[in-house]
TORDREN-273658 format. One record per atom (N, C-alpha, C): atom name; residue in one letter; z, y, x; residue number from 1. Coordinates in nm, 2 decimals, m for minus. Example, Ala and Ser with C-alpha at 12.3 -4.5 7.8 and 13.67 -1.06 7.14 Angstrom:
<sites>
N, A, 0.78, m0.57, 1.32, 1
CA, A, 0.78, m0.45, 1.23, 1
C, A, 0.78, m0.33, 1.32, 1
N, S, 0.71, m0.22, 1.28, 2
CA, S, 0.71, m0.11, 1.37, 2
C, S, 0.79, 0.00, 1.29, 2
</sites>
This chain:
<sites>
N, X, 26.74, 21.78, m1.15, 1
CA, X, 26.79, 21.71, m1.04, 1
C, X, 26.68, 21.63, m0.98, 1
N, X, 26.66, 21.59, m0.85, 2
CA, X, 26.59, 21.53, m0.78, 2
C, X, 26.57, 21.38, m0.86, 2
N, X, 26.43, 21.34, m0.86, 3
CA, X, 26.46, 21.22, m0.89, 3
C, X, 26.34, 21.11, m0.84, 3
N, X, 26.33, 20.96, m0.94, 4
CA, X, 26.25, 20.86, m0.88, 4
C, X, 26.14, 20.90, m0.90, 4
N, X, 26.03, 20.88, m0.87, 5
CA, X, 25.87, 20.87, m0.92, 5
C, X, 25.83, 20.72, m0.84, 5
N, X, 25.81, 20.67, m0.91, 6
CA, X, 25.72, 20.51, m0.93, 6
C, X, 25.54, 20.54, m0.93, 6
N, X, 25.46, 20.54, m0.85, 7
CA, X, 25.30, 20.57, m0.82, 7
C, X, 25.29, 20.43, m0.95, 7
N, X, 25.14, 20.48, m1.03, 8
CA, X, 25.12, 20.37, m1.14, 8
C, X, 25.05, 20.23, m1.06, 8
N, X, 25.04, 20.24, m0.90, 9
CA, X, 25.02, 20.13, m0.89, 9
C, X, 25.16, 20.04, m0.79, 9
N, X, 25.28, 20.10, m0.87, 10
CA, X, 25.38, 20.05, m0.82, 10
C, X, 25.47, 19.99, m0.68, 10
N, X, 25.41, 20.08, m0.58, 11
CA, X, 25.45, 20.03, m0.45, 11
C, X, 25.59, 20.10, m0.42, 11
N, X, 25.64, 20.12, m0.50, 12
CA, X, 25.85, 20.12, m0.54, 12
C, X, 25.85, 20.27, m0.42, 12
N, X, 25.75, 20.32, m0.40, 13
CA, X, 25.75, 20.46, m0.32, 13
C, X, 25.84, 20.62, m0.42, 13
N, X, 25.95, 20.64, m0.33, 14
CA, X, 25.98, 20.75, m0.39, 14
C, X, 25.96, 20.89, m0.37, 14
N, X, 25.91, 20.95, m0.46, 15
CA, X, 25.82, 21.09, m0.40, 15
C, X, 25.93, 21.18, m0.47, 15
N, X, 26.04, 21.24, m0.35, 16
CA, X, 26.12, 21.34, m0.36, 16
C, X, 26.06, 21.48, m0.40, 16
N, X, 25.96, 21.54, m0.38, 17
CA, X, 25.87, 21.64, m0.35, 17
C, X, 25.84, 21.66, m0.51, 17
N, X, 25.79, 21.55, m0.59, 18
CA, X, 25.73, 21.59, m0.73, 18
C, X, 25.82, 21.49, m0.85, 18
N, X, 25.94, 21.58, m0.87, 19
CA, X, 26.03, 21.50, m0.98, 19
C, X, 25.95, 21.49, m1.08, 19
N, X, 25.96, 21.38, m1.16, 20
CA, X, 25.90, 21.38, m1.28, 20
C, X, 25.99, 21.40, m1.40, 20
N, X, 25.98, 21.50, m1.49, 21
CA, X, 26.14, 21.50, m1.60, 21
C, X, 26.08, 21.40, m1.75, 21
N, X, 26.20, 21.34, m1.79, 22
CA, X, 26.22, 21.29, m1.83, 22
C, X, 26.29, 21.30, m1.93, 22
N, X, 26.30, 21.20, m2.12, 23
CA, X, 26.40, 21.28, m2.24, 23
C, X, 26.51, 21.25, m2.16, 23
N, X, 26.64, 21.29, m2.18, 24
CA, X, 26.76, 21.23, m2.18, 24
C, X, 26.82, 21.26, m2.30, 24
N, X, 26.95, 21.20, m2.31, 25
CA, X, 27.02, 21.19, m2.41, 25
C, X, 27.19, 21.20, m2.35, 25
N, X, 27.30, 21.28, m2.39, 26
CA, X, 27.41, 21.28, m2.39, 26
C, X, 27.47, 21.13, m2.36, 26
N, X, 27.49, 21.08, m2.28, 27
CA, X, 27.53, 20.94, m2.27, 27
C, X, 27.68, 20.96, m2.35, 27
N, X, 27.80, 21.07, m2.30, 28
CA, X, 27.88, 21.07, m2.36, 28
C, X, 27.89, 21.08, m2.49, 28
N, X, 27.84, 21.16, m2.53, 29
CA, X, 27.82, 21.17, m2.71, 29
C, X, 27.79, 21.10, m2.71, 29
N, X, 27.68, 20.97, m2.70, 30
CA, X, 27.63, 20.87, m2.73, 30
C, X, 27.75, 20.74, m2.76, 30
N, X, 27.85, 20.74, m2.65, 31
CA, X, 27.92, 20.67, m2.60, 31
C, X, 28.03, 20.70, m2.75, 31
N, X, 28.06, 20.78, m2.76, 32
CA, X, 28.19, 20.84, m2.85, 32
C, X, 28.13, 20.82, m3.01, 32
N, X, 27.97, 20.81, m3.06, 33
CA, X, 27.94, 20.77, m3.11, 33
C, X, 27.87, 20.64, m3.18, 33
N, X, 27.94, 20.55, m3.08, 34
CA, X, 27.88, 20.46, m3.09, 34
C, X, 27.98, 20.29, m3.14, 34
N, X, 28.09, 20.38, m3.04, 35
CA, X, 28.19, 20.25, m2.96, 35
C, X, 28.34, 20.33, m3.03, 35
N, X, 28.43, 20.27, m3.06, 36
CA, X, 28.59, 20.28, m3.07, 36
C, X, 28.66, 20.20, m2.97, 36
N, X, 28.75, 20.30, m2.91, 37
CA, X, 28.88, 20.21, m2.77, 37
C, X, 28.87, 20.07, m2.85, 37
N, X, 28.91, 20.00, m2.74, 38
CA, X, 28.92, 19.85, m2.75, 38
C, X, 28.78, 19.76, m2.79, 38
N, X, 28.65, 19.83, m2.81, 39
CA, X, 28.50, 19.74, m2.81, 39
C, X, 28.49, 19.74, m2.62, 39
N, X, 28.43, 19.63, m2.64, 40
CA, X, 28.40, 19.59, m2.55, 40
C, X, 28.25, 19.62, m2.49, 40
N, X, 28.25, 19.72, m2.37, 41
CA, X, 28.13, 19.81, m2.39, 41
C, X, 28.13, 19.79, m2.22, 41
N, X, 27.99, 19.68, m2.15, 42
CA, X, 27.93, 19.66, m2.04, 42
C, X, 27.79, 19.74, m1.99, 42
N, X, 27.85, 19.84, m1.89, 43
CA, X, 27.73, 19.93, m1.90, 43
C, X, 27.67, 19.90, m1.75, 43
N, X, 27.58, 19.90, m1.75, 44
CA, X, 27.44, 19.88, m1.63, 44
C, X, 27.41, 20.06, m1.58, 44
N, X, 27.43, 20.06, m1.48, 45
CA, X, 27.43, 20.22, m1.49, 45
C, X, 27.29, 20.21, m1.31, 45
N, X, 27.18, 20.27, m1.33, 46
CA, X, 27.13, 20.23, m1.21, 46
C, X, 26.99, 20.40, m1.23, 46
N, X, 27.07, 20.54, m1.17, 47
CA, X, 27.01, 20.64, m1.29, 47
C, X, 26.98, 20.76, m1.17, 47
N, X, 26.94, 20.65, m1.03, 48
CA, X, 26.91, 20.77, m0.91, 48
C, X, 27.01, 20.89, m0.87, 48
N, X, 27.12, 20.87, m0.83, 49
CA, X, 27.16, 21.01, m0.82, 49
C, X, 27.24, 21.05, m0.98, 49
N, X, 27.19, 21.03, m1.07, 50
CA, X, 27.21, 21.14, m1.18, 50
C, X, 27.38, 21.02, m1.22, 50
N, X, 27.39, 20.95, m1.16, 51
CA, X, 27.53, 20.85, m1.20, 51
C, X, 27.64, 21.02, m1.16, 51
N, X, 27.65, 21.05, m1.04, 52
CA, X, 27.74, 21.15, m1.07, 52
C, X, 27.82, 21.25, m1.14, 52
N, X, 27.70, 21.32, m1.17, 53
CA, X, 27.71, 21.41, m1.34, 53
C, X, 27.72, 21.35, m1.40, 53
N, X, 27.64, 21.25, m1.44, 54
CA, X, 27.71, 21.18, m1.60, 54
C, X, 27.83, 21.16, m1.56, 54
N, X, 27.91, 21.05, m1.45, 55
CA, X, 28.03, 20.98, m1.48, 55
C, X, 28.10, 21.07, m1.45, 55
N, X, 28.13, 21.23, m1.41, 56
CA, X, 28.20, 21.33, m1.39, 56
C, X, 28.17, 21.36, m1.54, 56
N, X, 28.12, 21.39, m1.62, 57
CA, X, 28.11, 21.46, m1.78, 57
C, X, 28.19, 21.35, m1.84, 57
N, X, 28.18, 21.23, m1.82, 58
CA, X, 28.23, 21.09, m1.86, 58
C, X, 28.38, 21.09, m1.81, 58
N, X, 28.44, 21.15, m1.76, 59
CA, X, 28.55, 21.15, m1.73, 59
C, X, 28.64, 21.27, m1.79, 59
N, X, 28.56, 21.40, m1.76, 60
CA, X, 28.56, 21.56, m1.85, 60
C, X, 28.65, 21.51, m2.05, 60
N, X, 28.48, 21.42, m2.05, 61
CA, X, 28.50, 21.43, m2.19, 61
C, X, 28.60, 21.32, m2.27, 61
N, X, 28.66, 21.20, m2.16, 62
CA, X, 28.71, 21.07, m2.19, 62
C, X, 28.64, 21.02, m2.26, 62
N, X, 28.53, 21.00, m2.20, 63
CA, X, 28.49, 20.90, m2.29, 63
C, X, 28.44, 20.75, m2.17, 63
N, X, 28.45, 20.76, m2.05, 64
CA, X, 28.50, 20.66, m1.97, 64
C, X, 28.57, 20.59, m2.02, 64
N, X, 28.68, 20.57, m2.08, 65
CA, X, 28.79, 20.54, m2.14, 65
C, X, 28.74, 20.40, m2.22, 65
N, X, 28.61, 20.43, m2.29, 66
CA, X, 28.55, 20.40, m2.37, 66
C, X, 28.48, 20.22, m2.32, 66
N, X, 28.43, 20.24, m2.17, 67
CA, X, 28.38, 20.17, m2.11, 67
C, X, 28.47, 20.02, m2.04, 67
N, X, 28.45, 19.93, m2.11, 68
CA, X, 28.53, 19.81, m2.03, 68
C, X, 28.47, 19.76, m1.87, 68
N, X, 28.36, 19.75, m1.85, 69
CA, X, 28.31, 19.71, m1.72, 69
C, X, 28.15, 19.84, m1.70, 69
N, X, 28.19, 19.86, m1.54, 70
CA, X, 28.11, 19.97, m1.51, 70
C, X, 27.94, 19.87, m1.38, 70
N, X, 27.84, 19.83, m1.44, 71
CA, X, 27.82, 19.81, m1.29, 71
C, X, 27.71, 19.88, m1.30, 71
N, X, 27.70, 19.92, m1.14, 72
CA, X, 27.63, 20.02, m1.10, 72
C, X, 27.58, 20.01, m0.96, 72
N, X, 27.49, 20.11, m0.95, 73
CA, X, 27.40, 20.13, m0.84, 73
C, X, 27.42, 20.25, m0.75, 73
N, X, 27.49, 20.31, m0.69, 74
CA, X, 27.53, 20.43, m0.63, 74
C, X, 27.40, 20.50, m0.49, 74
N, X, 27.36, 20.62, m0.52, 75
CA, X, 27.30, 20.67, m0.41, 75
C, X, 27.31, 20.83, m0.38, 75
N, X, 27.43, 20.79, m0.37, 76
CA, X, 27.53, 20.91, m0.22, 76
C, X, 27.41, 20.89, m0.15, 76
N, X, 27.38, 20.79, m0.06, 77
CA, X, 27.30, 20.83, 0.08, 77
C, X, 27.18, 20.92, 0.07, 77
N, X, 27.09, 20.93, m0.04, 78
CA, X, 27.01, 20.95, m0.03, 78
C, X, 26.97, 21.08, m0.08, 78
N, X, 27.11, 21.18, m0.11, 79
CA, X, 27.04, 21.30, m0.17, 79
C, X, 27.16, 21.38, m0.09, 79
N, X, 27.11, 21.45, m0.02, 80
CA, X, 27.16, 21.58, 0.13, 80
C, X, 27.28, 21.66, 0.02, 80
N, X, 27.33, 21.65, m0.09, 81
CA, X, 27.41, 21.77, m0.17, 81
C, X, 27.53, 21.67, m0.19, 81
N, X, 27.50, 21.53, m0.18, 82
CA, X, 27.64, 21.46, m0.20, 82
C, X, 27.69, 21.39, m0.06, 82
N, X, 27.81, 21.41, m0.09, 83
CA, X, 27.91, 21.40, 0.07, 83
C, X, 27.97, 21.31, 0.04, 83
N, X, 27.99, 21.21, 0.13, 84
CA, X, 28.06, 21.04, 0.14, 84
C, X, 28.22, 21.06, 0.08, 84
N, X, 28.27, 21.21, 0.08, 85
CA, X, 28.39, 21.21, 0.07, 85
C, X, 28.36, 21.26, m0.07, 85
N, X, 28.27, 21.35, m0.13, 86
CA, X, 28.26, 21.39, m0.31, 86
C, X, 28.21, 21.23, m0.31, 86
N, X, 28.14, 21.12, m0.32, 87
CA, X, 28.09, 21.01, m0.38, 87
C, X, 28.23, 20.93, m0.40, 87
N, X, 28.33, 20.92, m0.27, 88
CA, X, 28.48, 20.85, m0.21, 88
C, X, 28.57, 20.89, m0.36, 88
N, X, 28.56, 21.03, m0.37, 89
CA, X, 28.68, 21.09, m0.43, 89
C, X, 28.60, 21.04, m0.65, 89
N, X, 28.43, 21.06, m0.66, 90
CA, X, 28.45, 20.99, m0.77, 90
C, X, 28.42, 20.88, m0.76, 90
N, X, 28.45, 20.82, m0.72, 91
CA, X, 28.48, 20.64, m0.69, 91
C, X, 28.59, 20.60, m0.74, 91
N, X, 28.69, 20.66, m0.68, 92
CA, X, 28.82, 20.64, m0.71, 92
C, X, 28.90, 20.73, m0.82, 92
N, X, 28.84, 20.79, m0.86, 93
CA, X, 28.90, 20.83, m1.05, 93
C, X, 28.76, 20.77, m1.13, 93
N, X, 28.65, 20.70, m1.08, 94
CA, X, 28.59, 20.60, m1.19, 94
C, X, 28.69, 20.47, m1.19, 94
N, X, 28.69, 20.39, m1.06, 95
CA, X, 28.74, 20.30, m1.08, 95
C, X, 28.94, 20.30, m1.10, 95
N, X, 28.95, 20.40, m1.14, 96
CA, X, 29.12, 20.38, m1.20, 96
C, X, 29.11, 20.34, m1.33, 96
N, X, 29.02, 20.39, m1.38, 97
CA, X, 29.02, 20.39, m1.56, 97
C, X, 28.85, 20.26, m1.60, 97
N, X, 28.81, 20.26, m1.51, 98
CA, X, 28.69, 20.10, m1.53, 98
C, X, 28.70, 20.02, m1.44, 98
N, X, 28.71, 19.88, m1.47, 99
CA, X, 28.61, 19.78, m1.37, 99
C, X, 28.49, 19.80, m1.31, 99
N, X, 28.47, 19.87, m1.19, 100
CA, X, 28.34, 19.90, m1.16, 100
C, X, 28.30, 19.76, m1.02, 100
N, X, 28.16, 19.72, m1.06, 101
CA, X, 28.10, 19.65, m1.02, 101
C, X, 27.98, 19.66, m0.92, 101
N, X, 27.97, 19.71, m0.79, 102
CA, X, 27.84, 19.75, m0.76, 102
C, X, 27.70, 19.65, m0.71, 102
N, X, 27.64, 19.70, m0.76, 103
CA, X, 27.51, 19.60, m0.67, 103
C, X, 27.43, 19.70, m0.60, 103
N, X, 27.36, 19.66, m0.56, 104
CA, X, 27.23, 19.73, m0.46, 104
C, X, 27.14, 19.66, m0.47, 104
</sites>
């Protein structure tokens, strides 16, 4: 998936053209093995774009469920494959089941 690239002399420029890949890790498996319903679990979510698929797999898998407060960084605007009405529609089955908090 499209993502950030940060130049090493940091002028916060994003070069769509040359994604750089990165490890990841299963957030949900992570999530399911980490936490039991009722911990109290505040996630910072700020993941370019990639917040979609996760919190869609995070919803798949219930392990949203898992999450007491959501805050986050959303960027629908900036990638041409997500539509104000796909970002609209998971907005509103994240925030039924979390406190979602946004910043920018």
């Amino acid at each position: 998936m499209p993502g950030k690239w940060v130049p090493p002399v940091y002028d916060q420029q994003i070069d769509y053209k040359h994604p750089v890949l990165v490890p990841c890790l299963d957030f949900s498996a992570w999530l399911k093995q980490m936490f039991l319903p009722g911990d109290n679990v505040i996630v910072k979510m700020d993941i370019e774009g990639a917040e979609y698929p996760v919190l869609r797999k995070m919803i798949a898998d219930d392990t949203l469920a898992l999450v007491s407060v959501l805050h986050i960084e959303w960027h629908h605007d900036r990638f041409a494959w997500m539509t104000r009405d796909e970002h609209d529609d998971l907005y509103t089955a994240v925030s039924a089941q979390v406190e979602v908090l946004e910043w920018t």
